[in-house]
N, C-alpha and C positions, 0 to 999 in steps of 0.2 A: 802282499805276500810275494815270495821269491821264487822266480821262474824255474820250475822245474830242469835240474842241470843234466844233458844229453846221458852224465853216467847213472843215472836213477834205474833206468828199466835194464841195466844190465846186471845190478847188482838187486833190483829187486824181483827180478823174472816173472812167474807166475804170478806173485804178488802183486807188481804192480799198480792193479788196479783199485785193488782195495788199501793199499800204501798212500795212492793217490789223494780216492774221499778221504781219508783217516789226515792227512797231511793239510789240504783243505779244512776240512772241521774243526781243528786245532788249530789253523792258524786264523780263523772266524770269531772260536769259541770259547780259545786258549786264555786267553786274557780275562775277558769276563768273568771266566771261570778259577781266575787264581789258576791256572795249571802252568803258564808259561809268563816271560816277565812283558813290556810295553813292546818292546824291541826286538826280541823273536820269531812275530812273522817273517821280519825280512831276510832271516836268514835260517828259516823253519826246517830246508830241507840242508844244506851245506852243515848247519850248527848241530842238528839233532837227528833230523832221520836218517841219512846215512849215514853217520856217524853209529846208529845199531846197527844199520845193515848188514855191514863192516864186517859184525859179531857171529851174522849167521854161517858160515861155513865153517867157525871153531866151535857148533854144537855138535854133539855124533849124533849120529841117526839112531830115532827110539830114544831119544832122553824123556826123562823125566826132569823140568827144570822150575826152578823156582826166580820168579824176578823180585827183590826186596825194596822196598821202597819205592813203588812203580809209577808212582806219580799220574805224570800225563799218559804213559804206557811207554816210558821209554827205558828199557831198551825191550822190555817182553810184549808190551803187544805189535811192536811192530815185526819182532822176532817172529811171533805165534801165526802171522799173515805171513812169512818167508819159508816157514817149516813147518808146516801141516803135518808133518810127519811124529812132532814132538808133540808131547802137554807140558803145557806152561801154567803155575799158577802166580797169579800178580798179587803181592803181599803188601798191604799199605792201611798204615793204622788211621786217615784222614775218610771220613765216611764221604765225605763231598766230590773226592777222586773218586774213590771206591762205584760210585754214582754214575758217574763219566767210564770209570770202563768196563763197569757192564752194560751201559749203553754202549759203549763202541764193540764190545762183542756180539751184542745183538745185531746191532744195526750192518757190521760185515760178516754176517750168520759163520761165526767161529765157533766151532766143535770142538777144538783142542784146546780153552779157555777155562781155566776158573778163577774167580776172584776171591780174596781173603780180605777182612778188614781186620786189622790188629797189628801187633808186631810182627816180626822176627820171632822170637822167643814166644810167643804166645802160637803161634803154630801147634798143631795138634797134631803132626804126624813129622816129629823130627826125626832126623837118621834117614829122611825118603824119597831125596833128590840124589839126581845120576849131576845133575851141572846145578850150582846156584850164581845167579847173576845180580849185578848191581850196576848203577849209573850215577855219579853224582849225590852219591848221598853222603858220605864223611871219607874223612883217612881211614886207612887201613887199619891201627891200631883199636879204633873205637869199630871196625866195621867187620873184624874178624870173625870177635865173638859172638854176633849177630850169625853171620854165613853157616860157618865150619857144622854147627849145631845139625842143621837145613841135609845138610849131604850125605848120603851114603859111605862105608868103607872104602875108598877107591874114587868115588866120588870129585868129580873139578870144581874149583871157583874160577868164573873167568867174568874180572871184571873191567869195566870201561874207564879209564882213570886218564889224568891229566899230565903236566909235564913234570911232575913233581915228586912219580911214581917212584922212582929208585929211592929218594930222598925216604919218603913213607915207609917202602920196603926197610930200610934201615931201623927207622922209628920203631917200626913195628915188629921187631925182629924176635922180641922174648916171647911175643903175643902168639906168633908165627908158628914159634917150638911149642908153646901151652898147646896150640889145638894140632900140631902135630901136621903141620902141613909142609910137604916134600915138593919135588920136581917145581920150584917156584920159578918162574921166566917173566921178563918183560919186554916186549915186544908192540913194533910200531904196525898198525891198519889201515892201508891204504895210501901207504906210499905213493905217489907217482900216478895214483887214479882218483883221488879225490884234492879238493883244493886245503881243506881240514884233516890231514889224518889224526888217527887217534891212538894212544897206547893201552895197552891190556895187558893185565896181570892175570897170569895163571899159576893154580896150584891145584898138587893134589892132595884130599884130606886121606892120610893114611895112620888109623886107629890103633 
């Protein structure tokens, strides 16, 4: 597993500690369990958990957020241990994940957690996220129509994306106008503080 790097407990504060076991446990558990691939412990914290970190100061305060495809819990459970302040619910159609993180809710007694097993679209309370987030799950094109649904009037997507992003945004650009989403930006995380930054997309859904 990879030595926890000096910049962890500044970017994950109060968290820390439970970012810690949670980072541990996944990179023990991770594999066995199909959540992460052979080769990801050794870079469990640089590759993926700060790399959410990253994400918690672009939530407002008081969101109501939705993570899509939450997999291992990245980017909402580790979000949901950074901002107690938020509810997060972690949306993931795999019952075997879905298993893992309601165990990892339990086990880091999180209050601001729910878990959902299904789609995106199979969500029963669309139109009722203030932020919906995403990590690693498709382009943009295929991953709009999933989001935009999730979020409120006014409502942000702010998701974790690769170097590829501009590229996508272009791809995805008719999809973009279909759900009607403005103020779009892309933007680099962790410039000059982490050894991995990462880029994020944001938009507003405006109905």
């Amino acid at each position: 597993m990879e030595d926890e790097p000096s910049v962890a407990e500044e970017l994950c504060g109060n968290g820390i500690e439970n970012v810690r076991a949670f980072t541990r446990e996944l990179a023990t558990e991770g594999e066995t369990l199909g959540l992460i691939g052979p080769d990801e412990a050794a870079r469990i914290w640089t590759r993926h958990i700060l790399n959410c970190a990253l994400l918690a100061p672009e939530i407002p305060t008081g969101a109501r957020v939705a993570d899509v495809g939450s997999g291992a819990g990245l980017p909402g459970l580790v979000l949901a241990m950074l901002r107690p302040d938020c509810h997060f619910v972690l949306i993931e159609p795999l019952e075997r994940r879905t298993r893992w993180l309601t165990e990892q809710v339990l086990r880091r007694r999180l209050t601001n957690v729910t878990v959902f097993t299904g789609r995106a679209e199979d969500y029963p309370d669309q139109g009722s996220f203030t932020v919906v987030t995403a990590r690693a799950v498709k382009g943009l094109k295929g991953l709009v129509p999933w989001l935009a649904p999730l979020a409120v009037n006014g409502g942000k997507l702010v998701l974790l994306k690769g170097q590829r992003i501009d590229e996508e945004i272009a791809e995805a650009a008719a999809v973009i106008s279909r759900h009607k989403l403005v103020n779009i930006t892309s933007s680099v995380l962790g410039e000059g503080k982490v050894s991995e930054p990462t880029r994020l997309f944001a938009a507003t859904v405006e109905r």
